[in-house]
N, C-alpha and C positions, 0 to 999 in steps of 0.2 A: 545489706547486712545490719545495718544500723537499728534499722525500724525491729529490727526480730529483736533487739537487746537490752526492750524496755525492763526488762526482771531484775538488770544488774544493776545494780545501782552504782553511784557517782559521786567521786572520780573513784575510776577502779582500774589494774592494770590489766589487759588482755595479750595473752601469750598466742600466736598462731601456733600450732603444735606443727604443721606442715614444715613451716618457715623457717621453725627453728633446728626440726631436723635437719633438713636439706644444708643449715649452715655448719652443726653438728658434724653431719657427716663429710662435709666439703672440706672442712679444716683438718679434720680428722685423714683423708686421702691424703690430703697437700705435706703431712708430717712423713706419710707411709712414702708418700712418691719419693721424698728430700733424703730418708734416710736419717729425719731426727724425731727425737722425745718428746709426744706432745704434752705437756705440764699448764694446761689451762688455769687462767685465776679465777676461782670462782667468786670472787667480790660483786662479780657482774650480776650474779645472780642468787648470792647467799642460800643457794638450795642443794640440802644433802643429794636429795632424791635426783637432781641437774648432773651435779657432780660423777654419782652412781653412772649416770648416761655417756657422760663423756669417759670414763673410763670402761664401761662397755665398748665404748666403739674404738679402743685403741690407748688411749690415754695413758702414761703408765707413771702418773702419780698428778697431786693439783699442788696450785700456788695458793697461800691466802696470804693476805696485807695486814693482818694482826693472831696475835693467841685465840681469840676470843671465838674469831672465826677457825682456827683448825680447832680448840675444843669441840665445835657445834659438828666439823666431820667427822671426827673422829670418833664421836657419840654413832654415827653412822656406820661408822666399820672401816673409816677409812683410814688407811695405815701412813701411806706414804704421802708425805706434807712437806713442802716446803714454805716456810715462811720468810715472805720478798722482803723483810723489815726487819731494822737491829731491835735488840732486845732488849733492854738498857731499865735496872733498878732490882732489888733484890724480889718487891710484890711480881712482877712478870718470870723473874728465871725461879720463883720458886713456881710457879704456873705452870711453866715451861718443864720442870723437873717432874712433875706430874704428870702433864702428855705424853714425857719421854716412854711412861710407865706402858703403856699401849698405842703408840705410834712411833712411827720411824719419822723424824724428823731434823731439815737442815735450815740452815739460817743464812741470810744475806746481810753483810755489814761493813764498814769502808775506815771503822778505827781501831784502833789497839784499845783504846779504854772499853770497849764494846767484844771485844775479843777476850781481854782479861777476864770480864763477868761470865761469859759463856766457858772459858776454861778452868774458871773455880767449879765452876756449875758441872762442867764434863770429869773433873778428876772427884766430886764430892761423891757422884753417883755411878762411879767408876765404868763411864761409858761416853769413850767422846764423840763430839757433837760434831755434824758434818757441817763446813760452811765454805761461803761464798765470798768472794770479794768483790763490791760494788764496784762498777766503772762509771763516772761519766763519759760517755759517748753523745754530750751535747743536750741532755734536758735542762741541766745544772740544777739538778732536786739534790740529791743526795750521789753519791758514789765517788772515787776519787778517777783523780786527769790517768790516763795510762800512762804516760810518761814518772807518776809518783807512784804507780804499782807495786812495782819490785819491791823497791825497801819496805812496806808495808806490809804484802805479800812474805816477806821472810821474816817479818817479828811476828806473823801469826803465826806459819810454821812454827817459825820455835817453840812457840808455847805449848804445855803438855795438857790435854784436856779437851783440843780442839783435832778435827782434820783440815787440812784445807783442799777441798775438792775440786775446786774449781773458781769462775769468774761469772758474774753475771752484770745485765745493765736491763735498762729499760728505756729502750728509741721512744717515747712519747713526744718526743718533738714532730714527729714524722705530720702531728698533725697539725701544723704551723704551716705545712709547704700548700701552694695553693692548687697543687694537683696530682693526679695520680704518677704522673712518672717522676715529682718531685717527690714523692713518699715515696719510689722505689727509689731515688738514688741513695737519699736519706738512709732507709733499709742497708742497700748495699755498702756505705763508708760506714756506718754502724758495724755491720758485722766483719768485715774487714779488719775497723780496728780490734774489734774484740778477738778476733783469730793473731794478729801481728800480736796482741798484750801477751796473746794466752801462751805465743812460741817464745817470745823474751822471757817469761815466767821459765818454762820448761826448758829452755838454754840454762838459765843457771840451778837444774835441780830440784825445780818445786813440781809434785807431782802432780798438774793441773789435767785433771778425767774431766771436766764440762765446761762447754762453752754457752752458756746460758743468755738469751735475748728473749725480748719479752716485748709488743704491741700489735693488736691486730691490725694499723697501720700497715703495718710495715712482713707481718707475720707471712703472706705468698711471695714475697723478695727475701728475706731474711735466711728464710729455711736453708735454701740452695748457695748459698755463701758457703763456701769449703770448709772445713772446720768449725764450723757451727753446730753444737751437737742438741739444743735444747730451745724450743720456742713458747712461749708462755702467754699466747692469747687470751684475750677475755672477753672484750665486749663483743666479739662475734658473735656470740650464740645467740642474740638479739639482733644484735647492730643498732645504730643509731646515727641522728642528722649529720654529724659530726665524721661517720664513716663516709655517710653520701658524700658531702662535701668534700671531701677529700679522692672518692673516687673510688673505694672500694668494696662500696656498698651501695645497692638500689632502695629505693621506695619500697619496692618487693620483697627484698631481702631484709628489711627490716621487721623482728617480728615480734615484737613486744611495742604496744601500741596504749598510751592513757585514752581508759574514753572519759568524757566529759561532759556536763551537761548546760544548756545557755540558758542561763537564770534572770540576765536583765539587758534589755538594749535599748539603756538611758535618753542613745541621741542618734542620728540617723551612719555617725563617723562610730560610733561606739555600742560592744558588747560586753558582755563579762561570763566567763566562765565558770563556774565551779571548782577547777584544778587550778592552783594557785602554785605560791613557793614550796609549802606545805606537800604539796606532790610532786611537781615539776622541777622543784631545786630553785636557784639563780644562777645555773650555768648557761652561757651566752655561748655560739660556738666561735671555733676558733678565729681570729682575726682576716684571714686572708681572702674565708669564705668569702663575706661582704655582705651576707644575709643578717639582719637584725632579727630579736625576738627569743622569746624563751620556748623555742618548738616549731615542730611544721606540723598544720593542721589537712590533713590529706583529704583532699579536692577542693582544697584552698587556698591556691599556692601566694594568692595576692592579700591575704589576711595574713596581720602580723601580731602574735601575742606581744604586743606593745609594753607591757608594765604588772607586774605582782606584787601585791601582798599578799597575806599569810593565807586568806580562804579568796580571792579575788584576781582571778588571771582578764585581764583588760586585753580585750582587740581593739584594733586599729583597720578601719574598712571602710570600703563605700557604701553607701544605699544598705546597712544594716538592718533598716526595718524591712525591707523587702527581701533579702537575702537570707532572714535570719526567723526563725521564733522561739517564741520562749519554749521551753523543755525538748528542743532539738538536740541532740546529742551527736557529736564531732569525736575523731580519733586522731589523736596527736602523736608524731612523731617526737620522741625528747632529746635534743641537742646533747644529750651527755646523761646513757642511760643508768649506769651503778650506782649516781647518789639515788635516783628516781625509785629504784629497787631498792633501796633500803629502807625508803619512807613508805613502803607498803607491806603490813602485814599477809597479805597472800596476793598469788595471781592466778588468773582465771584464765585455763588455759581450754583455745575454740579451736572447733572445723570446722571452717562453710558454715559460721556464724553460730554456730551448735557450742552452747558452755557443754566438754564432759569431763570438766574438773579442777580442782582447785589445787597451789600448792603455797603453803605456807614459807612464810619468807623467813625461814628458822636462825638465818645469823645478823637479823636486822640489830642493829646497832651495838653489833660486838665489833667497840670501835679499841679495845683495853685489851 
């Protein structure tokens, strides 16, 4: 396929269009068989047009991880948004008061100072705000312990301006475990606890309708947990080295691929790339893996993207002159695909090697 791809130039993302349905629609079944809501984040791919896709085949609203990005869907036509992040300063809730104007929108948050702002915000515009209460279930990002729930969980109630709909977390640990049925157990005390938070909550009164979890880790174990009414995958629709390694993702199933071009090889141990930080990130995958390098480079399993700067991805290899030439082009698996997609303005999306089209990466760095 490679040799057919001399047109495109480098470093560029390439989408399999086969690939990514087939993940599309796999994710898509797995919500239908469970019985839950699937709320994809589209961070992973900041593409209206993505988004459109996944709620054709079932979807019945997205996640995004800032304003910036549900402004850019909502320009789309997309209505129902949920936004996985507090809101926090008067420049975002008057943002936020905006989108309310043509989208349906709820919000994720784990304090009362953060609760307050959104409840001026919902009595100002006399339409309250649906929200969420963060849990940690063990990333320890943001969300609070279930054991500190409740009493938090009832000074938001109280407040007039807001609803409180439910509970949400996000298992991102899941990809810590160093294997697939340690990402399912993970999965399963995740959503367990979030079902025991969510009946303590609704023992004393508070009217919890969602039970919201979120990682494609963990997202085929997760579902099937009793009481779990919402899963909020993302990087599936790609997938990436970081799924592999953990197990619930192939080489094949990955379908968003950097190609790259080899621009120098300096010494007979050493190459260098065209795709650096600048495309690839500095994301290492997870620790447990035991794999070094910023990527897999596919039918290359013993090359290691050893070291980046900013235009300059360095391998590490044997017999590089012999292995290697100059304007040879390589496709790289990326350890950790959402920052990758955001540093590219479009992807070029292939069948059986054939570019038949492009799509703009429309919410690249609506980080605000």
């Amino acid at each position: 396929m490679l040799s057919e791809l001399s047109y495109v130039d480098t470093p560029s993302l390439l989408v399999d269009i086969d690939k990514m349905e087939h993940n599309l629609q796999e994710m898509a079944a797995i919500a239908a068989d469970a019985r839950v809501t699937l709320r994809p984040h589209v961070k992973t791919h900041k593409s209206p047009s993505l988004a459109l896709r996944q709620l054709e085949l079932g979807a019945q609203g997205i996640t995004v991880a800032k304003i910036g990005e549900a402004e850019v869907m909502a320009d789309a036509g997309i209505r129902n948004i949920r936004i996985a992040y507090p809101i926090v300063g008067e420049s975002k809730l008057s943002r936020l008061a905006t989108l309310m104007e043509r989208a349906d929108v709820s919000i994720s948050l784990d304090n009362l100072e953060v609760a307050r702002g959104l409840s001026e915000l919902g009595q100002r515009v006399d339409k309250p705000i649906p929200v969420l209460l963060k849990i940690n279930t063990g990333l320890d990002r943001v969300g609070v312990m279930p054991e500190e729930a409740l009493n938090l969980a009832q000074g938001i109630d109280s407040l007039p301006g807001v609803r409180l709909v439910g509970i949400l977390t996000h298992e991102g640990h899941a990809l810590k475990e160093p294997s697939r049925e340690g990402a399912k157990q993970c999965a399963i005390q995740a959503g367990e606890t979030m079902v025991q938070t969510a009946r303590l909550l609704r023992d004393a009164g508070l009217g919890i309708e969602e039970v919201s979890v979120g990682s494609t880790p963990t997202a085929r174990d997760i579902a099937y947990v009793p009481g779990v009414t919402e899963i909020r995958p993302g990087t599936y629709i790609f997938n990436d080295f970081n799924e592999v390694t953990v197990g619930v993702a192939t080489e094949e199933t990955c379908a968003l691929t950097v190609l790259a071009t080899v621009v120098s090889i300096p010494s007979n141990d050493r190459a260098v790339l065209d795709a650096a930080s600048k495309t690839l990130t500095s994301d290492l995958l997870s620790p447990p893996s035991g794999r070094k390098g910023y990527g897999y480079i596919k039918g290359y399993p013993d090359i290691t993207i050893a070291r980046l700067t900013e235009e300059h991805g360095i391998l590490s290899l044997r017999d590089a002159r012999t292995r290697l030439r100059i304007g040879q082009q390589v496709e790289i698996i990326p350890n950790h695909i959402c920052p990758v997609v955001n540093l590219a303005d479009i992807m070029y999306l292939m069948r059986n090697g054939v570019c038949e089209g492009q799509i703009e990466v429309l919410a690249r760095g609506k980080n605000r």
